[in-house]
C-alpha positions as CSV (number, residue, x, y, z in Angstrom):
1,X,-51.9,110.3,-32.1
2,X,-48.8,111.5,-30.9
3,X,-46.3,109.8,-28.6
4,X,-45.3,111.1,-25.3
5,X,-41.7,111.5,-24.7
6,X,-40.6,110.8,-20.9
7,X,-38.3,112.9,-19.5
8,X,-36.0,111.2,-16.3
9,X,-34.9,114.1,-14.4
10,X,-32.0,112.9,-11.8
11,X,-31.2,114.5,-8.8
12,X,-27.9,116.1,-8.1
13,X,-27.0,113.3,-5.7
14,X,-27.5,110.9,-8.4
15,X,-25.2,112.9,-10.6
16,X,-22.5,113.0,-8.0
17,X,-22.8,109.4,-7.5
18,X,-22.4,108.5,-10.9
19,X,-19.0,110.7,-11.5
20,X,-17.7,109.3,-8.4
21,X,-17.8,105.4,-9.6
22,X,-16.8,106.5,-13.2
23,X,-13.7,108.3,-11.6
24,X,-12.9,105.2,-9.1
25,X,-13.2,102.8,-12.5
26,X,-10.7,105.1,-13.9
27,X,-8.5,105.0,-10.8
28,X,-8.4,101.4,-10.6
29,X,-7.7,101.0,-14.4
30,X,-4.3,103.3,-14.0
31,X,-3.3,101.9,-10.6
32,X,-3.4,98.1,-12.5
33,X,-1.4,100.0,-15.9
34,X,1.3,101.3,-13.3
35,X,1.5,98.0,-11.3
36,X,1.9,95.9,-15.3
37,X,4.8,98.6,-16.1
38,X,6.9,98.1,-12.5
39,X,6.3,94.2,-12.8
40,X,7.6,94.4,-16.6
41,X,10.2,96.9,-15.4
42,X,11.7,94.5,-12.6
43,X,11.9,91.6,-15.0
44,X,14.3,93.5,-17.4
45,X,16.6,94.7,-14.4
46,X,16.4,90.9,-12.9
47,X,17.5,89.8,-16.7
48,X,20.2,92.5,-16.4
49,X,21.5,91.5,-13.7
50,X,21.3,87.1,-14.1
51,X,25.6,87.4,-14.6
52,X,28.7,89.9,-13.4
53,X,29.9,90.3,-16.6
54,X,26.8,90.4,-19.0
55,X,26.6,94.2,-20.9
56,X,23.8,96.2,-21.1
57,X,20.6,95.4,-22.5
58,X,19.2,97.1,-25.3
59,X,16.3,96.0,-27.0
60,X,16.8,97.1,-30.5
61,X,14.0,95.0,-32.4
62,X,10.7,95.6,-32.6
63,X,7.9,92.6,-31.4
64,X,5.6,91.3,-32.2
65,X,2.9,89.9,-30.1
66,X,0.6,87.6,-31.7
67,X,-2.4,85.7,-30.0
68,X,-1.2,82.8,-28.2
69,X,-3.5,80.4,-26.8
70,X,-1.5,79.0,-24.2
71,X,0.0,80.6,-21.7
72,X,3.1,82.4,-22.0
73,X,6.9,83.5,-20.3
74,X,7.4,87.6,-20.7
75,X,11.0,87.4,-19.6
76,X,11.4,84.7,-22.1
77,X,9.8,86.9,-24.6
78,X,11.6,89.9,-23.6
79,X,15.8,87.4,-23.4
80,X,14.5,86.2,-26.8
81,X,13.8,89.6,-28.6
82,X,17.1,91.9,-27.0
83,X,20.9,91.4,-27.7
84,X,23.9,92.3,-25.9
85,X,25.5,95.8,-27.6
86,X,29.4,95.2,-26.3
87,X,31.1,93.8,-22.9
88,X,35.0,93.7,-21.3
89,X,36.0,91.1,-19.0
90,X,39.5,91.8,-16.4
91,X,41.4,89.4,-15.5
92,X,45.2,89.6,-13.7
93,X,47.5,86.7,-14.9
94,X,50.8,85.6,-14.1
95,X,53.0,85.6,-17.1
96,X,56.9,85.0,-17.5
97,X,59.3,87.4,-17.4
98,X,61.8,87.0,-20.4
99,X,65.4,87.3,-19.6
100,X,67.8,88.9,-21.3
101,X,71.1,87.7,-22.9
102,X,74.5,89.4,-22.6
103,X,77.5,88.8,-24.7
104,X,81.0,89.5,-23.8
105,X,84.4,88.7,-25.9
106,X,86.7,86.2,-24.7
107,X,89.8,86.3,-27.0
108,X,91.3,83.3,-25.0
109,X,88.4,81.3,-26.0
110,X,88.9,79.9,-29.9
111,X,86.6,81.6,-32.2
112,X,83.3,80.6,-32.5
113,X,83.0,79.4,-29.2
114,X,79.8,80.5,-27.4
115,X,80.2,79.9,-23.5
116,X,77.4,80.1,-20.7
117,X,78.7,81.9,-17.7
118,X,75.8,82.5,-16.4
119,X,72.2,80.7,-16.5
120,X,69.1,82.7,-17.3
121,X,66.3,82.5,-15.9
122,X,63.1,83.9,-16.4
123,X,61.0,86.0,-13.8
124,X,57.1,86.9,-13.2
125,X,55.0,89.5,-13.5
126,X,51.1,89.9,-12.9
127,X,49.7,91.1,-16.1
128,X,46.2,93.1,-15.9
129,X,44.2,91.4,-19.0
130,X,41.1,93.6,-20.5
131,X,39.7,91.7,-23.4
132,X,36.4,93.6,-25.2
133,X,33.7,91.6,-26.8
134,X,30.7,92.5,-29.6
135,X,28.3,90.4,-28.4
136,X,30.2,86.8,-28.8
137,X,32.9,88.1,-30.9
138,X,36.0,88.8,-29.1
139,X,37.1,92.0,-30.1
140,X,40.4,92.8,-29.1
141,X,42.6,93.0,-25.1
142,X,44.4,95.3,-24.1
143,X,47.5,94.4,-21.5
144,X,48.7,96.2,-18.8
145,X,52.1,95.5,-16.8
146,X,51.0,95.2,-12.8
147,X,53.6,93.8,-10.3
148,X,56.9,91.9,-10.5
149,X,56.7,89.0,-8.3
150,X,59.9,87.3,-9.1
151,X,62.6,89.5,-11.4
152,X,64.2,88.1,-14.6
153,X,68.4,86.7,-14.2
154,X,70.1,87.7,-17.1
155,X,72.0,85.3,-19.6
156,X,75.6,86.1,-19.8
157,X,77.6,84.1,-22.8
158,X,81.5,84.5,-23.6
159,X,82.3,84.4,-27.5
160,X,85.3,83.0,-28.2
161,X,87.0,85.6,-30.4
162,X,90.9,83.9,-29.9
163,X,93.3,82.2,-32.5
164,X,92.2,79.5,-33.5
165,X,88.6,77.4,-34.4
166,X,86.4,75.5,-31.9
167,X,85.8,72.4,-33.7
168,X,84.4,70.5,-30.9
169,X,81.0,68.9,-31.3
170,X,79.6,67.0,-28.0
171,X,79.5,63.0,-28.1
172,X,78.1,60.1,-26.3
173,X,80.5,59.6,-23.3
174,X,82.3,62.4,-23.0
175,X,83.2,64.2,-20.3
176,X,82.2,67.5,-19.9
177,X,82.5,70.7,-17.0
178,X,80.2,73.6,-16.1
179,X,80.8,77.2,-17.0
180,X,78.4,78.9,-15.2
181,X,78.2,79.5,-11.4
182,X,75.5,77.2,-11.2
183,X,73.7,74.9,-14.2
184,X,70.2,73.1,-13.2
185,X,69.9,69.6,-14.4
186,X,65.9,69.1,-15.3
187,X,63.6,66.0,-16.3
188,X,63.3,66.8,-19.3
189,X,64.8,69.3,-22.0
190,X,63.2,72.5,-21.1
191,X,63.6,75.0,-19.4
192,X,59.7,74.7,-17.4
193,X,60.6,70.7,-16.7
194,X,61.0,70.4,-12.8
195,X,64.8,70.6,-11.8
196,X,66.8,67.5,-10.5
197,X,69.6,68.6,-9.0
198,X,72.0,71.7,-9.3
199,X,75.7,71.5,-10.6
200,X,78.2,73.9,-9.7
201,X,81.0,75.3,-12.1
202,X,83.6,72.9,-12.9
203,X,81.9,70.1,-11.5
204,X,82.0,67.0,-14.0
205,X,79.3,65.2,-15.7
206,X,78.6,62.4,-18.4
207,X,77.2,62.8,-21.6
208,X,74.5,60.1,-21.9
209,X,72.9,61.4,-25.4
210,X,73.5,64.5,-27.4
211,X,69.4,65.5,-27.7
212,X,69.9,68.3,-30.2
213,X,72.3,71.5,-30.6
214,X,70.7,72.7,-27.2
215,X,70.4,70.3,-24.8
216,X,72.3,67.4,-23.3
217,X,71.1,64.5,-21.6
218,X,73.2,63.9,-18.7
219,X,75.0,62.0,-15.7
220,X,76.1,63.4,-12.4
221,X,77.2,62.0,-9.5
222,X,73.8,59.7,-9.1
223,X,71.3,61.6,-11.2
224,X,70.5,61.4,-14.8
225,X,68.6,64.8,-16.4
226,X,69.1,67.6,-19.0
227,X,71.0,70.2,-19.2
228,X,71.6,73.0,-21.8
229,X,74.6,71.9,-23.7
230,X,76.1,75.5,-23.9
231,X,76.9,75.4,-20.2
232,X,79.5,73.1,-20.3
233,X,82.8,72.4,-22.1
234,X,85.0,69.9,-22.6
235,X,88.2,71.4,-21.3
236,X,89.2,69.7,-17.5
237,X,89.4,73.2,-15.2
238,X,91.8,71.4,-13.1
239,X,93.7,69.9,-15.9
240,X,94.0,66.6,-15.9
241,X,91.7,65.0,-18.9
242,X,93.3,62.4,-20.2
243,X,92.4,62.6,-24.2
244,X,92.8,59.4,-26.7
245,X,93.6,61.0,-30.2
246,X,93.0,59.3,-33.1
247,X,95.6,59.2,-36.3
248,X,95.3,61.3,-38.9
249,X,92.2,63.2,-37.4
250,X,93.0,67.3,-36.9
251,X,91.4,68.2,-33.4
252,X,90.1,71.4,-32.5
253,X,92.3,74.3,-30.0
254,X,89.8,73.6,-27.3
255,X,89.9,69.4,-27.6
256,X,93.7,69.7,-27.5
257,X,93.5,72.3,-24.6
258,X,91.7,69.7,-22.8
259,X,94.4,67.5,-22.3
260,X,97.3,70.3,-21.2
261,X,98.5,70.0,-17.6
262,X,101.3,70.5,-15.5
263,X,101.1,66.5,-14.5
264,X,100.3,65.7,-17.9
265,X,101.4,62.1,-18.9
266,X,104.5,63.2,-21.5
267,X,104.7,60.0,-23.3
268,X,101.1,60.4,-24.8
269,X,101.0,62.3,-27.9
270,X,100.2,66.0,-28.3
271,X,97.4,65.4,-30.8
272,X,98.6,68.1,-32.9
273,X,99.0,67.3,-37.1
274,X,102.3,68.1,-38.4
275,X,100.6,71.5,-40.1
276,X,99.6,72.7,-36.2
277,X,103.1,72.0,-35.2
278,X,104.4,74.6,-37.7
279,X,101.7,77.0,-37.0
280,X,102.7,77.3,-33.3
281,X,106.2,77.1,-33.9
282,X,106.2,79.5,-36.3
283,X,106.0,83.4,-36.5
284,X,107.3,84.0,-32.6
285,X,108.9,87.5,-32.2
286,X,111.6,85.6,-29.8
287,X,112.4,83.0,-32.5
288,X,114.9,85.5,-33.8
289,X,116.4,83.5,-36.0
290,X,114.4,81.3,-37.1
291,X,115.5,78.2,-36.0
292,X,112.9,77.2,-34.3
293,X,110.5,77.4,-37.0
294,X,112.7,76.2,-39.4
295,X,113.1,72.6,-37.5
296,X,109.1,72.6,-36.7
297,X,108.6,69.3,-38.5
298,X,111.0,67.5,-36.6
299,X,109.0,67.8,-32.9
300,X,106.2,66.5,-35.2
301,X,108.5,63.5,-36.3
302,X,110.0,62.4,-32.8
303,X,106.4,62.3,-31.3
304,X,105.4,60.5,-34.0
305,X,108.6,58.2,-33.9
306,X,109.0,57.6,-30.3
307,X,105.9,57.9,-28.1
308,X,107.3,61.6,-26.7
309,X,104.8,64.8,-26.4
310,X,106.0,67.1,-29.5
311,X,105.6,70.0,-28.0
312,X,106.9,69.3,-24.8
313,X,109.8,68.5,-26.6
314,X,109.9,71.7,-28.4
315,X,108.8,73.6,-25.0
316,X,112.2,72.2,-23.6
317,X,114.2,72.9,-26.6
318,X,112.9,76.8,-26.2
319,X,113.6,76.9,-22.3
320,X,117.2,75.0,-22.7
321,X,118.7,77.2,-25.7
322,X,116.9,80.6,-25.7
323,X,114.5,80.1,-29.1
324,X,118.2,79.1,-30.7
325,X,119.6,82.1,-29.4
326,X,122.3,80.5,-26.9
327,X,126.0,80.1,-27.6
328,X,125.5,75.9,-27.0
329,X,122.7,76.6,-29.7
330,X,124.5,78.7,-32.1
331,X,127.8,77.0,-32.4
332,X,126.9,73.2,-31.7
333,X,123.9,73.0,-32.9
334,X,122.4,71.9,-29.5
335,X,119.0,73.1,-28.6
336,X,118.8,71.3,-25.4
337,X,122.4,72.3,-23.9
338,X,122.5,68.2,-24.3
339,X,125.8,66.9,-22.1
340,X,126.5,70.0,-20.4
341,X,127.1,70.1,-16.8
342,X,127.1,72.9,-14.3
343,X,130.8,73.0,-14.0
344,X,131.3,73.3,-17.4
345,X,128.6,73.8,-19.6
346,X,129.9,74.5,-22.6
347,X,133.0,72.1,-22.7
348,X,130.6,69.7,-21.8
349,X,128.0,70.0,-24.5
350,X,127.5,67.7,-27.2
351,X,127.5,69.1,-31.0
352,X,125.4,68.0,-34.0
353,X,125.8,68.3,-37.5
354,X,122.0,69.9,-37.7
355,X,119.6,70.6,-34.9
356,X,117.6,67.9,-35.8
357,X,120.4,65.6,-35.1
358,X,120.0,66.8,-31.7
359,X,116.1,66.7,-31.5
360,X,115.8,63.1,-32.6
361,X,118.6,62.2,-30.1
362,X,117.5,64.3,-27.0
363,X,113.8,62.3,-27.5
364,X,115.2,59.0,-27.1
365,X,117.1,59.6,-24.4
366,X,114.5,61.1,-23.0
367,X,112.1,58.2,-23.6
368,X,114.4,55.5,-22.4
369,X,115.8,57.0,-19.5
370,X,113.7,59.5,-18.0
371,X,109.7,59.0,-19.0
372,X,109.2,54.8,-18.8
373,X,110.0,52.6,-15.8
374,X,112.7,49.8,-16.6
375,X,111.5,47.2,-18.8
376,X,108.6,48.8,-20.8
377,X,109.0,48.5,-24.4
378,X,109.8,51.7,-26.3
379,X,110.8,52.5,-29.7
380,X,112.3,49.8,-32.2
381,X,111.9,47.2,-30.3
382,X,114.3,48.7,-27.8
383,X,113.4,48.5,-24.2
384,X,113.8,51.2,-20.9
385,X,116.5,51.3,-18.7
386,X,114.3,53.6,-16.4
387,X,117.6,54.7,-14.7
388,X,116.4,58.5,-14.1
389,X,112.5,57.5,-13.8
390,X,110.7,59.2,-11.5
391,X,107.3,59.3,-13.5
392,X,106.1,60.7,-16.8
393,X,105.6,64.4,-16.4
394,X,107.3,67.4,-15.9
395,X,107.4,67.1,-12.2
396,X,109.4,63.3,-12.4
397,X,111.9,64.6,-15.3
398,X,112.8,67.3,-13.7
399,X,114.1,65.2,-10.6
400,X,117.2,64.0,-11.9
401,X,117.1,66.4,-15.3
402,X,117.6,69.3,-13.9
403,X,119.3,71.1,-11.0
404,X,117.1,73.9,-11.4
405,X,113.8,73.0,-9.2
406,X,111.8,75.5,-11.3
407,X,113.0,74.0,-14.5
408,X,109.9,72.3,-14.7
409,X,107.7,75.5,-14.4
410,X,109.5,77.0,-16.9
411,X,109.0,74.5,-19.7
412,X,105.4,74.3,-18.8
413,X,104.7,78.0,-19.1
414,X,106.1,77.3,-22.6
415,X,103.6,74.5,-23.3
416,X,100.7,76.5,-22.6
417,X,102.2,79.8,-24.5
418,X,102.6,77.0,-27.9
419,X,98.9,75.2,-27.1
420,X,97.3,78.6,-26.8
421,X,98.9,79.7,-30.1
422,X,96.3,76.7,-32.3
């Protein structure tokens, strides 16, 4: 028996009805697919966008999406599985403007002598600061010169390039003047430490410790800092240090400079070593003759002797009988014109065997009668009439020395010219 096959014939309503759901299934499937891809899309731009200076995301790695029972982050997923390719940061910093140092040649400074005249200072300038990274690894910066908010003051430093070597090393109590315009005296010894105080040139100060080769720790007036030890020197601008020098101990051009002046005290020694005597007076164009020279020692010797400045002394003997070259000096052997009076100079003029006859005598004349008050004890246990005492220094001998009132300027201009010969 065969089977009947049933046919369902649909109408074309039906048909249309059926397309129409299976296109609005269809609809609805892509409308959910595009809404998933925006969602996903917004999370990787809000990622993107978390910090200023994060790079570019690039996801680079493939995932893998395995079943997960629980439920689960995507942006988590998606920070997890992407790196950061490369990134630059910018910043603008204030950095320090180095100054510069000039150097200019003093030949009336001794050689080797290195003096401040003027302070540097640094300045500031904004620097523009890219710095690239690879991921976390800092690659490299590059540095770009912006504005100058404060410009640089350049160093300025004499070199000493004159006769004579600067010996002098800073000590403990010591006093010492500034060079420069202006030196700032700071809490501490660096050139950053806050200032104290400001010094101005040829003002005085203490030393209270030698730190290093550099700095100085310092009093002035009331305050107590540091300073930088090239600023200063030990040489009195207005002349009037009063030096203590030690026997036997050869000091430097500069520490014996320190103690020149025109009100000098005459009965304290020069400080110079019987080989410095000879090498100042020695080798003078106006010392014709010689004879100076020649009799060098024997300055040396009276200082030594009779508590006289040596090259005071010798200063006067120059002044008084022309480097040797007077007719007084010639025929009597008298450097000083010793005994001669303005009526008759020569008549009255006493003569000598040897000029040093006449130096050793001129000193202790000088010594008892001119430089010490009466009563002060002197050489060999002699004592000072004081009778022509009117103070120890040029000035005072002078008074009843000479008739000449710019005797005393003249035989000064000597002692500097012999000093600045060391």
């Amino acid at each position: 028996m065969k089977k009947k096959i049933k046919y369902v014939i649909k109408t074309r309503g039906q048909i249309i009805k059926q397309r129409l759901l299976l296109y609005t299934l269809i609809l609805i499937i892509l409308a959910l697919m595009i809404l998933l891809c925006f969602k996903t899309f917004k999370q990787v731009e809000a990622l993107s966008n978390i910090e200023e200076e994060e790079p570019v995301i690039v996801t680079n790695e493939k995932m893998t999406i395995e079943k997960n029972k629980n439920n689960f982050d995507v942006s988590e997923i998606i920070k997890e599985n992407t790196i950061t390719s490369s990134k630059k940061t910018l910043n603008v910093d204030e950095v320090d403007l180095d100054y510069t140092t000039e150097y200019i040649e003093n030949n009336e400074l001794p050689t080797g002598t290195l003096q401040v005249k003027q302070e540097g200072t640094d300045g500031t300038q904004k620097m523009i600061v890219i710095k690239s990274y690879n991921g976390d690894e800092y690659v490299g910066e590059e540095r770009i010169q912006g504005e100058i908010i404060a410009q640089a003051t350049n160093k300025i430093v004499e070199i000493g390039t004159g006769e004579g070597i600067n010996n002098y090393s800073p000590k403990k109590g010591d006093s010492i003047y500034a060079t420069p315009d202006s030196v700032k005296v700071r809490k501490a010894a660096s050139r950053k430490a806050e200032e104290i105080c400001e010094m101005k040139k040829d003002e005085k100060a203490t030393i209270v410790e030698v730190i290093n080769n550099n700095w100085l720790k310092i009093q002035y007036s009331t305050n107590i800092g540091f300073a930088d030890a090239a600023c200063f020197t030990n040489i009195n601008p207005f002349g009037t240090t009063e030096t203590i020098f030690e026997e036997g101990v050869e000091y430097s051009k500069e520490e014996l400079l320190a103690s020149l002046s025109f009100d000098m005290d005459l009965t304290k020694p020069s400080g110079l070593t019987l080989s410095q005597f000879q090498k100042v007076l020695s080798g003078n164009p106006e010392d014709k003759q010689n004879v100076i020279a020649s009799n060098a020692e024997y300055f040396y010797y009276a200082e030594k002797q009779y508590g006289i400045n040596g090259i005071y002394l010798a200063s006067m003997a120059i002044h008084e009988g022309g480097w040797g070259t007077s007719k007084i000096a010639n025929d009597k052997k008298n450097l000083f014109g010793y005994g001669a009076y303005d009526s008759n100079p020569y008549g009255g003029s006493f003569s000598f065997d040897t000029y040093a006859e006449g130096i050793d005598l001129v000193a202790r004349v000088l010594v008892k009668n001119y430089l010490n008050p009466k009563g002060t004890e002197i050489y060999d246990g002699q004592v000072a009439t004081g009778r022509y005492y009117n103070g120890p220094t040029l000035t005072g001998v002078n008074t009843r020395y000479a008739s000449d009132k710019n005797w005393a300027n003249a035989v000064f201009k000597w002692m500097t010219y012999l000093y600045n010969r060391l």
